[in-house]
LORO-81256 format. One record per residue (C-alpha): residue number from 1; x, y, z. Coordinates in Angstrom, 2 decimals. Each point is the difference from the previous one (the first is absolute). Layout:
N
+--------+---------+---------+---------+
: midren :       x :       y :       z :
+--------+---------+---------+---------+
:    NUM :       X :       Y :       Z :
...
+--------+---------+---------+---------+
This chain:
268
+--------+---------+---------+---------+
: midren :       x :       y :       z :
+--------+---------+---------+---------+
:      1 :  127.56 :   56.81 :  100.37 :
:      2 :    1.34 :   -2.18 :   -3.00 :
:      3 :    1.67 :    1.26 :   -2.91 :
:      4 :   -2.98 :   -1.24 :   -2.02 :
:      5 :   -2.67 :    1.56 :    2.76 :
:      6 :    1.73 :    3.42 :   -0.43 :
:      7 :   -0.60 :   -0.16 :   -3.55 :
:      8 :   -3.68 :   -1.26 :   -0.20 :
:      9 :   -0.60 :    2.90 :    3.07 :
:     10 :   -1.51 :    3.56 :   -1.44 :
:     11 :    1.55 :    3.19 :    0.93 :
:     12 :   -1.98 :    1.35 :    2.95 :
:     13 :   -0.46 :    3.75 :   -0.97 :
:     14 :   -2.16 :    2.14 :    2.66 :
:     15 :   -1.50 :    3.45 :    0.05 :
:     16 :   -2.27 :    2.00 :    1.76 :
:     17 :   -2.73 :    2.82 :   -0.17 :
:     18 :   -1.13 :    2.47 :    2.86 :
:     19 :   -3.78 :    0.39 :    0.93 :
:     20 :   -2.11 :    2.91 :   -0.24 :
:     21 :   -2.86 :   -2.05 :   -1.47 :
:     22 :   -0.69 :   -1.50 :   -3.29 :
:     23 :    2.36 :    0.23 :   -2.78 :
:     24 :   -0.13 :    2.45 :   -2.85 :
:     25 :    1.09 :    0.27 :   -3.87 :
:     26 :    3.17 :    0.86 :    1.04 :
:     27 :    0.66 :   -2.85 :    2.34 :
:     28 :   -1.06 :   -2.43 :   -2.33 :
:     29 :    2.03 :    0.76 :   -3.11 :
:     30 :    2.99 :    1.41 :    1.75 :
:     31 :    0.33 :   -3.63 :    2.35 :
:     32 :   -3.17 :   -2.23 :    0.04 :
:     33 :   -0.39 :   -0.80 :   -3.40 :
:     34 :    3.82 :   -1.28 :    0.14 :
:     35 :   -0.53 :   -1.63 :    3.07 :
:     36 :   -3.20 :   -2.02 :   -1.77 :
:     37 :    2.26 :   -1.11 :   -2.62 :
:     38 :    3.14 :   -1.22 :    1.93 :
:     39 :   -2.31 :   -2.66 :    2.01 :
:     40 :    0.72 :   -3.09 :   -2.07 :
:     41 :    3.85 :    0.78 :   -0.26 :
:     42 :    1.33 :    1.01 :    3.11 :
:     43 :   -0.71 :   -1.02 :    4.10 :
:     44 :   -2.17 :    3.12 :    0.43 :
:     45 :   -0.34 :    1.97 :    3.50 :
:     46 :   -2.61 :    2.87 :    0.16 :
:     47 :    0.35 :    1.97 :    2.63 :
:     48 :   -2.75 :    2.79 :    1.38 :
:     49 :    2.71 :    2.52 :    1.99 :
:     50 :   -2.10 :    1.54 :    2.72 :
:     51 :    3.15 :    0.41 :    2.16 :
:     52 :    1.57 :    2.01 :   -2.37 :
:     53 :   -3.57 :    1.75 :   -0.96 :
:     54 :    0.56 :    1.70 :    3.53 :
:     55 :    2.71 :    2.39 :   -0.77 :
:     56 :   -2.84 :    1.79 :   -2.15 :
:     57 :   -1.69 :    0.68 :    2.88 :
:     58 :   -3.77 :   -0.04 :   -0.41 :
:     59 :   -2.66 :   -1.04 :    2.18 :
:     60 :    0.58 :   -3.69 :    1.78 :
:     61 :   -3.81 :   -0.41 :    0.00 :
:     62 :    0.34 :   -0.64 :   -3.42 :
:     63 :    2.61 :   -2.22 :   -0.50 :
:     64 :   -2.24 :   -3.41 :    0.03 :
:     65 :   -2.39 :    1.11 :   -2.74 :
:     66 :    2.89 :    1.33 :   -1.68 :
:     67 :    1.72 :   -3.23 :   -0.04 :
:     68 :   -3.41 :   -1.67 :   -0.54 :
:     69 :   -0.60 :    1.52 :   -3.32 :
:     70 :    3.41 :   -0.30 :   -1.48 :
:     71 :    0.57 :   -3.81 :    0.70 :
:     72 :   -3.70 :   -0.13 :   -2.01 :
:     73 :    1.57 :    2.17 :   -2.63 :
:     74 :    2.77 :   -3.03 :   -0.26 :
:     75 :   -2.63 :   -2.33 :   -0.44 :
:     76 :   -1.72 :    1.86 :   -2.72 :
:     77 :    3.11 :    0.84 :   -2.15 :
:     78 :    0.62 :   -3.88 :    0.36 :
:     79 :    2.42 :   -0.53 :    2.68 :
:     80 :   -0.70 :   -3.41 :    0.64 :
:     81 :    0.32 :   -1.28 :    3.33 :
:     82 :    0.53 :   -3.74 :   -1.43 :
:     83 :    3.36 :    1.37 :   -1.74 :
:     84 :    1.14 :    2.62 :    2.20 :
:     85 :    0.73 :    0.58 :    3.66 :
:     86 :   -2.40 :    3.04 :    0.55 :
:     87 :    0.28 :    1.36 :    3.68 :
:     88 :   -0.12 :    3.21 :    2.55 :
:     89 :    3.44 :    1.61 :    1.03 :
:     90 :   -1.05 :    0.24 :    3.39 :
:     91 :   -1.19 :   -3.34 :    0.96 :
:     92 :    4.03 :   -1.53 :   -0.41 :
:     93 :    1.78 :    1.82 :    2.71 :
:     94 :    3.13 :   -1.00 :   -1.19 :
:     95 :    0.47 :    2.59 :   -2.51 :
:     96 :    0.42 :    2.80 :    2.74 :
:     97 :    2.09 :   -2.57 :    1.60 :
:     98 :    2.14 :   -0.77 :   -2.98 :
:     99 :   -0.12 :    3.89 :   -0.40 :
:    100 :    1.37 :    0.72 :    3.10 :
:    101 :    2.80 :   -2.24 :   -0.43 :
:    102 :    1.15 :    1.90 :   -3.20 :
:    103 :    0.12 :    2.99 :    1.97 :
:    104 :    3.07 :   -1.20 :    1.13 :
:    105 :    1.76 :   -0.26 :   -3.22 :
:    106 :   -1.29 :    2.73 :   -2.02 :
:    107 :    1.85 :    3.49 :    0.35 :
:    108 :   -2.22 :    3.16 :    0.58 :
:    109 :    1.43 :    1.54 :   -2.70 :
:    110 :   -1.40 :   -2.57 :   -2.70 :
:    111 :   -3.09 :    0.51 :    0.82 :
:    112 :    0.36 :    4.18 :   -0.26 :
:    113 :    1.18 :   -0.35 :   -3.51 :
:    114 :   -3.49 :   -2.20 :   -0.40 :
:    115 :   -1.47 :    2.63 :   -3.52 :
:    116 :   -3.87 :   -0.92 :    1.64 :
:    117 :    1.01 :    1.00 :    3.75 :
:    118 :    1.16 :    3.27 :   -1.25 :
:    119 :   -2.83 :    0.33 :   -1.80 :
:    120 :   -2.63 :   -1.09 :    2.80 :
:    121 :    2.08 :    1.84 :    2.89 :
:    122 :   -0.52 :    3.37 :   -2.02 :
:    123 :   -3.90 :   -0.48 :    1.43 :
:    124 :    0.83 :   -0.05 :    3.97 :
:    125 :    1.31 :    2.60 :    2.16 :
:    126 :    1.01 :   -2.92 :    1.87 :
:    127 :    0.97 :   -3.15 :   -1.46 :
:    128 :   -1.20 :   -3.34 :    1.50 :
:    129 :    2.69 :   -2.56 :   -0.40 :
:    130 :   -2.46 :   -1.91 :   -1.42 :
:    131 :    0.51 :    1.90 :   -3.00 :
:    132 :    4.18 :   -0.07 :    0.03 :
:    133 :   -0.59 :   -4.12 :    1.05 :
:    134 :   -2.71 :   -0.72 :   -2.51 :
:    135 :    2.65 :   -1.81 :   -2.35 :
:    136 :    1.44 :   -2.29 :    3.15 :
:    137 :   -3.84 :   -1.34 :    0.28 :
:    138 :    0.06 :   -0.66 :   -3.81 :
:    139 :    3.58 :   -1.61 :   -0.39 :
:    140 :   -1.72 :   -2.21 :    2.77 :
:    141 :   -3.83 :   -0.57 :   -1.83 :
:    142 :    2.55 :   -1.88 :   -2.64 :
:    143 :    3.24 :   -1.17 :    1.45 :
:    144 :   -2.41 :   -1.91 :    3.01 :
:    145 :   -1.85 :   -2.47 :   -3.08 :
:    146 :    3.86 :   -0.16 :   -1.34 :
:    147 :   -1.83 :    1.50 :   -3.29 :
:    148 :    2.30 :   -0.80 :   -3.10 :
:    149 :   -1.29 :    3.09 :   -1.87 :
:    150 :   -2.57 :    3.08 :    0.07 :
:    151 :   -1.87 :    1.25 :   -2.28 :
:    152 :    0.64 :    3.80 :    0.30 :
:    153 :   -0.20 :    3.21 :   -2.47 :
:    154 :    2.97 :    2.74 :   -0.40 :
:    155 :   -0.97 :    1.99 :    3.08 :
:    156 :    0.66 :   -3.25 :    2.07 :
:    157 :    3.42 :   -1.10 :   -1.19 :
:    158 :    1.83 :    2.31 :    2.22 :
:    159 :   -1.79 :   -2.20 :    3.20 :
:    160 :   -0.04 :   -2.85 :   -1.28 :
:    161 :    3.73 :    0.44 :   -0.33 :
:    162 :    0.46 :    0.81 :    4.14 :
:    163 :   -1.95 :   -3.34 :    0.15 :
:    164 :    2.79 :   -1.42 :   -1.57 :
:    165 :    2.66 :    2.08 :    1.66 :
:    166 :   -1.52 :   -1.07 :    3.57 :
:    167 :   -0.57 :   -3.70 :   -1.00 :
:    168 :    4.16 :    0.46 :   -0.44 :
:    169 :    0.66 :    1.64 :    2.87 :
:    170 :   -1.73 :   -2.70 :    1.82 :
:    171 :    1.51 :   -2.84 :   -1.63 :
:    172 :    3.20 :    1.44 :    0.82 :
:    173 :   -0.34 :    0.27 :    3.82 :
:    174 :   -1.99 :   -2.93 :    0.12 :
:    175 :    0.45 :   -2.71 :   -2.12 :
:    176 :   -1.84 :   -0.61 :   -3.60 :
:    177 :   -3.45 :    0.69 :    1.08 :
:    178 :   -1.86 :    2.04 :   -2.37 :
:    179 :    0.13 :   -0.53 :   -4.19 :
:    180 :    0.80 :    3.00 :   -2.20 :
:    181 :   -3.22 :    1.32 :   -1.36 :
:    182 :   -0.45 :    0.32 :   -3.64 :
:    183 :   -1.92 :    2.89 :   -1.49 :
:    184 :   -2.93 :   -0.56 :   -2.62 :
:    185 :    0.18 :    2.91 :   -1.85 :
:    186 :   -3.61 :    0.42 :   -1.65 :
:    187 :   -1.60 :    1.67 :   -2.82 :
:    188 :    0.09 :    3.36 :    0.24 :
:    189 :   -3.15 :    1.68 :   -0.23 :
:    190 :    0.63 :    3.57 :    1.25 :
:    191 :   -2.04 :    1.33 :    2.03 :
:    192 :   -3.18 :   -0.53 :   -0.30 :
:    193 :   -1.91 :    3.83 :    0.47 :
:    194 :   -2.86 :    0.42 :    1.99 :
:    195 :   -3.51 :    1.16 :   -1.10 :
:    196 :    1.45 :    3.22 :    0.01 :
:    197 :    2.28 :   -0.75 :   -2.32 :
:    198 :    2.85 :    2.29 :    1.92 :
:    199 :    0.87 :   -2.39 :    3.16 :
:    200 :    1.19 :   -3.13 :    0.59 :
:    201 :   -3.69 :   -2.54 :    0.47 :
:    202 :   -0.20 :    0.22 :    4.41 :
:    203 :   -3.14 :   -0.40 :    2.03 :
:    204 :    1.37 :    2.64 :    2.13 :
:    205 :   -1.04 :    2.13 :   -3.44 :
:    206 :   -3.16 :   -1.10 :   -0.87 :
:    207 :    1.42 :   -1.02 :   -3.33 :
:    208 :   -0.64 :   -3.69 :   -0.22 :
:    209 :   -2.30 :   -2.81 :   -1.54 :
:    210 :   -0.59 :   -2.16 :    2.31 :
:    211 :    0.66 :   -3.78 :   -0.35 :
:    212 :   -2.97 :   -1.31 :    1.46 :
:    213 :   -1.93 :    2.83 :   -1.60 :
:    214 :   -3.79 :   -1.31 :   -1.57 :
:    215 :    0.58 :    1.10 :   -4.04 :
:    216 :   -2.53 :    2.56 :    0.61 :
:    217 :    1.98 :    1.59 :    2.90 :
:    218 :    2.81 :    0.02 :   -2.60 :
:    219 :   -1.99 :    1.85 :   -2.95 :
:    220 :   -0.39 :    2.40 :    2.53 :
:    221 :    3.88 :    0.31 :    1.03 :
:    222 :    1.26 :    0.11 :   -3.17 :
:    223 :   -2.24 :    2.23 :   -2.00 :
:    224 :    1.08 :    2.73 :    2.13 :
:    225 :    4.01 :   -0.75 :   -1.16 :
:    226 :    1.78 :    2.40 :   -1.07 :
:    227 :    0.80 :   -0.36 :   -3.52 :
:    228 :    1.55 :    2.56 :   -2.79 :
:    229 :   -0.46 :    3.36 :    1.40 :
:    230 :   -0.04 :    2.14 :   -3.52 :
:    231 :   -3.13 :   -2.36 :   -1.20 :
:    232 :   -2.54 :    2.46 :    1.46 :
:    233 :   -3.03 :   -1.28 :   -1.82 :
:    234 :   -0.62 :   -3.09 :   -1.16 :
:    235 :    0.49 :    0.80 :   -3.85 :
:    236 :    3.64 :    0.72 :    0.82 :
:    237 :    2.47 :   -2.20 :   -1.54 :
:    238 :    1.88 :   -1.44 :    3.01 :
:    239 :    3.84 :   -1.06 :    1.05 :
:    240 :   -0.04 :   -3.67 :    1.12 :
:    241 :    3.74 :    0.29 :    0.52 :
:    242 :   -1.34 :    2.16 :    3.02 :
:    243 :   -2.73 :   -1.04 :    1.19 :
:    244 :    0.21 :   -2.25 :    3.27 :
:    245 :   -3.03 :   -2.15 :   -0.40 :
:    246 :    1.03 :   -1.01 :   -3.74 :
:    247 :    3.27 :   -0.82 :    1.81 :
:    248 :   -1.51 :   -2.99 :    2.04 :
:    249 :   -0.75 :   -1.52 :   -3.05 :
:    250 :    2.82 :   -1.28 :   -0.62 :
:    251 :   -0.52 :   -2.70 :    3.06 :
:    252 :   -3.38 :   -1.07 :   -0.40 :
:    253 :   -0.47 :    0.50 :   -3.97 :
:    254 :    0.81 :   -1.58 :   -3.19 :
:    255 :    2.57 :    1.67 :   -2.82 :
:    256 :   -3.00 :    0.42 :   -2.53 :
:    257 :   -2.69 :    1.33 :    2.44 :
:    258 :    2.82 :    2.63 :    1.17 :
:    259 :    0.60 :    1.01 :   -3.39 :
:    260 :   -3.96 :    0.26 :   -0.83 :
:    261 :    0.14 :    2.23 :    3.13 :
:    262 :    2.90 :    1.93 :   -0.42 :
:    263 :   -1.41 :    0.72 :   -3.57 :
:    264 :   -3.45 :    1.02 :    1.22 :
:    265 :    1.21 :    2.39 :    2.48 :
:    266 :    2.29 :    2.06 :   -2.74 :
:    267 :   -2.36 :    0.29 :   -2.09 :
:    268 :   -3.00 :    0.97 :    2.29 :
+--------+---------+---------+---------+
């Protein structure tokens, strides 16, 4: 590649999602909505995960229509298939192939110190490697499309960063191979409270709006949100700083209708 071709080429940035059906709230403003808007800039590779969706366990009945609905969950946040590479895990062998390789240059003990397998492992009485591996099969999903960067929230730098450490180790015992892999370090949005208003949004909850929801179904989902708990009746002033549903406002409404809102509920 030319001098000049290496500066007219985007960065190549890829990501992925697990299945367990369609997308929710949650998905969409804590990756999809970023993902939508980095189409036009960068060489964009979507990725559905359904390898790594294993190590969840669950019933492998399911996994097609679980697949199924989230690649049609892509489509309807507008992932566009004529700007992106959209495409499932499972049918490119060669990222349990690539993974396999990095097996044999990434120490046990990096992946122990891994903050999520710690967290995950705390659920089995045994552990599957699956679970202690999971990070070899992700430093693969990017290093195998030589991805320049990856658009990834706090709780992903630390893997992102034995992505890095294995493309080096690699490199080293190899030859130069692999690039470097730049973090995209997003907005922060917190996280974004279920229906509950106490947890973290998770199908596995029954906390979610659901992205391919009809606006009916949604009425439904979110009128039964937890909001402020001390407005008992409906003629007591409420807390908007508190209350969870006012909170998603701030993605999906203007400054003046917030304030008309925020306003309304105090003085209720």
């Amino acid at each position: 590649m030319t001098e000049i071709q290496q500066t007219r080429r985007k960065k190549r940035i890829f990501s992925g999602m697990q299945p367990s059906g369609e997308a929710h709230l949650g998905n969409y403003l804590g990756a999809l909505r970023r993902w939508v808007s980095m189409q036009d800039e960068y060489d964009c590779v979507w990725c559905i995960v359904d390898d790594h969706a294993i190590t969840s366990g669950g019933d492998p009945v399911d996994m097609p229509s679980s697949v199924f609905d989230l690649a049609v969950s892509f489509l309807a946040v507008g992932l566009d298939p004529e700007r992106s590479i959209i495409f499932v895990q499972s049918d490119v062998h060669e990222h349990t192939e690539l993974a396999w390789l990095f097996n044999a240059v990434t120490p046990v003990g990096d992946l122990a110190r891994m903050t999520q397998y710690k967290d995950k492992a705390q659920h089995f009485e045994s552990i599957p490697a699956g679970i202690l591996n999971y990070p070899i099969l992700q430093a693969a999903d990017i290093l195998l499309y030589k991805a320049d960067a990856v658009p990834v929230g706090e709780d992903q730098r630390q893997h992102l960063e034995l992505t890095r450490e294995v493309a080096r180790k690699f490199n080293a015992r190899y030859g130069e191979t692999f690039p470097i892999t730049e973090p995209l370090i997003g907005e922060d949005v917190g996280r974004i409270l279920g229906l509950d208003g106490d947890t973290k949004m998770s199908k596995s909850l029954g906390n979610t709006v659901g992205i391919l929801a009809e606006p009916d179904a949604v009425w439904d989902r979110v009128r039964t949100a937890v909001t402020d708990p001390q407005r008992v009746r409906r003629e007591d002033p409420g807390r908007p700083e508190v209350c969870n549903v006012f909170s998603l406002h701030r993605f999906f409404t203007d400054e003046n209708a917030r304030t008309d809102i925020d306003a309304g509920c105090r003085s209720a």
